[in-house]
C-alpha positions in Angstrom: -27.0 -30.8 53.8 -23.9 -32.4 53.1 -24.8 -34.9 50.6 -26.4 -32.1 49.1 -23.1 -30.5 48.6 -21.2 -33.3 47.2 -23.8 -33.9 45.0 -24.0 -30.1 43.7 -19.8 -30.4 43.9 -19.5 -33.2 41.8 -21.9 -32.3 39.0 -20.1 -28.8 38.9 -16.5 -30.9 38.2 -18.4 -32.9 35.7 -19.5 -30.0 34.1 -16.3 -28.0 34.3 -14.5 -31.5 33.1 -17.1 -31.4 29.9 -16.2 -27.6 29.2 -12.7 -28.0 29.4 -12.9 -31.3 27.0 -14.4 -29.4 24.0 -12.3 -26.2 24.8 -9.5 -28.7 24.2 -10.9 -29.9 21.1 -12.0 -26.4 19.4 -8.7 -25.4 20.4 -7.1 -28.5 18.4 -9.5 -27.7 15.5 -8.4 -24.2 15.7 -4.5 -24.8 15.4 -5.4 -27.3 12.8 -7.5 -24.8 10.7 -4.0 -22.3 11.4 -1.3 -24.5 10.3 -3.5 -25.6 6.9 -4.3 -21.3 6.0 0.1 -21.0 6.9 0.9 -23.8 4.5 -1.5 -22.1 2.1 -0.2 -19.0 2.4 3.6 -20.7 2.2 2.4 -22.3 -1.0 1.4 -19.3 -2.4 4.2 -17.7 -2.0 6.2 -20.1 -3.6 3.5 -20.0 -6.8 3.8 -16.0 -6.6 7.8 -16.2 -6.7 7.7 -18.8 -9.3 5.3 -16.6 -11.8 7.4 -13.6 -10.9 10.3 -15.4 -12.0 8.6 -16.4 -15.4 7.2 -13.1 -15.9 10.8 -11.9 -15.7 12.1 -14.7 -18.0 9.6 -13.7 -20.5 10.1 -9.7 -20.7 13.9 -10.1 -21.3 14.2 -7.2 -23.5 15.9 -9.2 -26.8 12.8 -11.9 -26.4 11.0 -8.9 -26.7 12.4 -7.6 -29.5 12.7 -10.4 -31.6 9.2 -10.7 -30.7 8.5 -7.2 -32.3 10.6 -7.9 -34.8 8.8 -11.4 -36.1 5.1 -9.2 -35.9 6.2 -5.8 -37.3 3.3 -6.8 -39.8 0.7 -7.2 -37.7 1.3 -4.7 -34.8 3.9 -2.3 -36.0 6.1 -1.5 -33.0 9.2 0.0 -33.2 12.0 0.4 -30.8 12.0 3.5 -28.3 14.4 6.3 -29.0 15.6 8.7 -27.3 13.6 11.5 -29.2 10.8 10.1 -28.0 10.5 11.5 -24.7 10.0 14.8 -23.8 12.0 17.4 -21.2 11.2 18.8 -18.2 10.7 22.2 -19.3 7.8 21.6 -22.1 5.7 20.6 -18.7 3.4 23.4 -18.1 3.3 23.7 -14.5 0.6 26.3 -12.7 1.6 29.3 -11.7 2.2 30.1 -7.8 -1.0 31.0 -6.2 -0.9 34.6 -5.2 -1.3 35.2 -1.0 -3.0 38.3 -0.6 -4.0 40.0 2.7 -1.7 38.1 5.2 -1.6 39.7 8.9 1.5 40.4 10.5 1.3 41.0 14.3 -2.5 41.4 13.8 -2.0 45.1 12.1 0.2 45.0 9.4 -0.9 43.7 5.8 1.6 41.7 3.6 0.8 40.9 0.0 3.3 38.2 -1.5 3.0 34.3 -3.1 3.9 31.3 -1.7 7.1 30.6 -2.9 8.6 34.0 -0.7 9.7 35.4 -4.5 8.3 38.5 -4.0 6.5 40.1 -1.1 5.1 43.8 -0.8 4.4 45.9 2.4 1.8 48.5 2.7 3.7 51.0 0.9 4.6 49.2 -1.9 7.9 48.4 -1.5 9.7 45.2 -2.8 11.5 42.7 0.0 13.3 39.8 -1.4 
């Protein structure tokens, strides 16, 4: 029974001793595979800094304008003025939604907007 037992003992340690061999190895590969994406992604990072610096060299805003200026023929572009833009107050914003029917300690009924401009009890009168 014994020998048996070795026997079974030592191929289990062989086996175990295999496992751990390509754990090791897959690991390795793994790390390996991790540090190449990491000096990809460092050297992409360097390319992205590097364009966004060029892009910024390149929209300086008197290249741009001389660069206007030189194709006024063929594009037509003029600098922006102020008069261009509009103001706040020719926005035509929605009107506040009206809230009608609210319950107030489950018997009274409020009518009034959002906005708590002007809210009417039952009776009709006005509460700022």
């Amino acid at each position: 029974m014994r020998p048996v037992l070795y026997v079974l003992s030592f191929l289990a340690v062989m086996a175990l001793g295999f496992w751990a061999y390509r754990e090791n190895y897959a690991t390795q590969a793994s790390l390996r595979e991790v540090t190449d994406i990491q000096n990809e992604i460092a050297g992409l990072r360097e390319s992205l800094s590097i364009e966004r610096a060029e892009w910024a060299y390149l929209n300086r805003p008197d290249r741009l304008r001389d660069l206007a200026t030189l194709n006024f023929d063929r594009l037509g572009l003029l600098p922006m003025q102020p008069s261009q833009f509009g103001v706040v107050a020719q926005i035509a914003m929605p009107p506040a939604p009206l809230i009608t029917n609210i319950p107030i300690n489950g018997t009274e009924m409020v009518a009034g907007t959002l906005d708590g401009a002007a809210i009417a009890d039952p009776e009709g009168a006005q509460t700022p």
